[in-house]
C-alpha positions in Angstrom: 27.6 -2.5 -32.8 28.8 -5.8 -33.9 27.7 -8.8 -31.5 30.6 -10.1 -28.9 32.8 -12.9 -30.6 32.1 -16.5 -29.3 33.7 -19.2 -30.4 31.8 -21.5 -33.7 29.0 -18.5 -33.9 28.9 -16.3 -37.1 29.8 -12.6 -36.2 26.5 -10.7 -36.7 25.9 -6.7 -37.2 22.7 -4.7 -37.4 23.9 -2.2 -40.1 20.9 -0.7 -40.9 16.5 -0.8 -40.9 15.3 -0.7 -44.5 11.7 1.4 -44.9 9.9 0.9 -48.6 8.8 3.5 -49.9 7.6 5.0 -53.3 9.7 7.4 -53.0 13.2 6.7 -51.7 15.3 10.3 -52.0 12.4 11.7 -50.6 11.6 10.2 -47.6 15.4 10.0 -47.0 15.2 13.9 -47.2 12.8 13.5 -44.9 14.7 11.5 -42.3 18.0 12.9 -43.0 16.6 16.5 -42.2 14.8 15.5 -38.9 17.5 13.4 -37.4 20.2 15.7 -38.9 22.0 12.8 -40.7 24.2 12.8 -43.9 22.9 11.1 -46.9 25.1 8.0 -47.8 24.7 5.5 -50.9 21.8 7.8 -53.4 20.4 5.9 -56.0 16.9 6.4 -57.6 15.8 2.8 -56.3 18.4 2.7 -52.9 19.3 5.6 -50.2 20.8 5.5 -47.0 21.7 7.7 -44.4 25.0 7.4 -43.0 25.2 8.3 -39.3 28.4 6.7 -38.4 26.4 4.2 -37.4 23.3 1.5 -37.5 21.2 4.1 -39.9 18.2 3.8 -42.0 17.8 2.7 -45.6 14.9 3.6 -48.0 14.0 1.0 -51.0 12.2 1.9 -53.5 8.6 -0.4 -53.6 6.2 1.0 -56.0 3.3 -0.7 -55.1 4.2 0.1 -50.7 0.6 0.0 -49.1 0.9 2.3 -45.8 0.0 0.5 -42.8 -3.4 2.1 -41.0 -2.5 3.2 -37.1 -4.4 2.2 -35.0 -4.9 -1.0 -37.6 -8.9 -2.2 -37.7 -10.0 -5.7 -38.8 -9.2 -5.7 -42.5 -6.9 -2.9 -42.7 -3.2 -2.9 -43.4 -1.1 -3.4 -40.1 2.5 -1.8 -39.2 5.2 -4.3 -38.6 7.6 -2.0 -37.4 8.3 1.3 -36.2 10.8 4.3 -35.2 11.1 5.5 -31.9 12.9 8.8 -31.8 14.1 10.5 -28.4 13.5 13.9 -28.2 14.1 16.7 -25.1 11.2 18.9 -26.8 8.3 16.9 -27.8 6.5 19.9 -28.7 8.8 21.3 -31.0 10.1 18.2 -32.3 6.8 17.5 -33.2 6.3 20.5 -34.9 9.3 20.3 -36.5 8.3 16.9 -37.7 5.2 17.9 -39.6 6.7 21.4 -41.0 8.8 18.7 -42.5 5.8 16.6 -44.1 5.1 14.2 -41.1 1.1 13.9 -40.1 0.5 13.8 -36.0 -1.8 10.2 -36.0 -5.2 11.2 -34.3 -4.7 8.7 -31.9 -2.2 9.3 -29.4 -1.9 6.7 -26.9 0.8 7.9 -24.3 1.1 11.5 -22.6 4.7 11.7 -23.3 4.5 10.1 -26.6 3.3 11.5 -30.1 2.6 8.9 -32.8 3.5 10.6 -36.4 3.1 9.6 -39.8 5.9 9.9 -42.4 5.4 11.1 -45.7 5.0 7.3 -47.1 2.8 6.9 -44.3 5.1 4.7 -42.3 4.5 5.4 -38.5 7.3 6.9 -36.0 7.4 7.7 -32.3 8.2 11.2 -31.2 9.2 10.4 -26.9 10.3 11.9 -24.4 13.0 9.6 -22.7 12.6 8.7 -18.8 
C-alpha cells in the first residue's frame, strides 16, 4: 500500500522484499507453492511472485552465505526474516518441510516454529493472536 500523500514528500511504496539466493526459480517454487502465489517476472537471475500485492522477489547471488539461527560469535547472522500466519501450525509446518523447508532445532516460542528455507534463509511459521 502506497504511503498517504503529503504535501513536498516523495510518494513511497513497498513493492516487494528481495531474498538472494543461488537458486532463484527454485526457491520461488518454493515460496510460490507454500503461500499459494502466482509466479510473476521469471528470469534465470530475477523471479517474483505476484500476489496482487507487496510480494517477494528472489535474486540470483551465487556466492549467498546462509545466515546460522540462532547466530554464535563468528557465525553468519540473519538480517531479516518472514513471518507467515498460519491457522494450523502443525500442518503448515509439515507442509513446509514436505516442500524442502528444515524445522531450526531451536524453537523459541510455543506458538511459533522457526524454519529454514531451502537457501537456508530463515521464516516464521505463527499462529496469530
Amino acid at each position: 500500500m502506497p504511503t498517504a500523500e503529503v504535501p513536498g514528500r516523495p510518494r513511497a511504496t513497498l513493492t516487494a522484499t528481495v531474498l538472494d539466493t543461488p537458486d532463484p526459480r527454485g526457491l520461488a517454487r518454493f515460496y510460490a507453492a507454500l503461500l499459494d502465489w502466482p509466479i510473476g517476472t521469471d528470469d534465470p537471475e530475477w523471479v517474483t511472485l505476484a500476489p496482487g500485492g507487496p510480494g517477494l522477489s528472489f535474486q540470483l547471488e551465487p556466492d549467498h552465505v546462509p545466515p546460522v539461527w540462532p547466530a554464535g560469535n563468528g557465525d553468519p547472522r540473519m538480517q531479516a526474516h518472514l513471518d507467515i500466519a498460519v491457522d494450523d501450525l502443525a500442518a503448515a509446518s509439515a507442509r513446509a518441510q514436505s516442500l524442502g523447508a528444515t524445522e531450526a532445532a531451536f524453537q523459541p516460542q510455543e506458538h511459533v516454529r522457526v524454519h529454514l528455507d531451502p537457501a537456508g534463509h530463515p521464516f516464521c511459521l505463527y499462529l496469530p493472536e
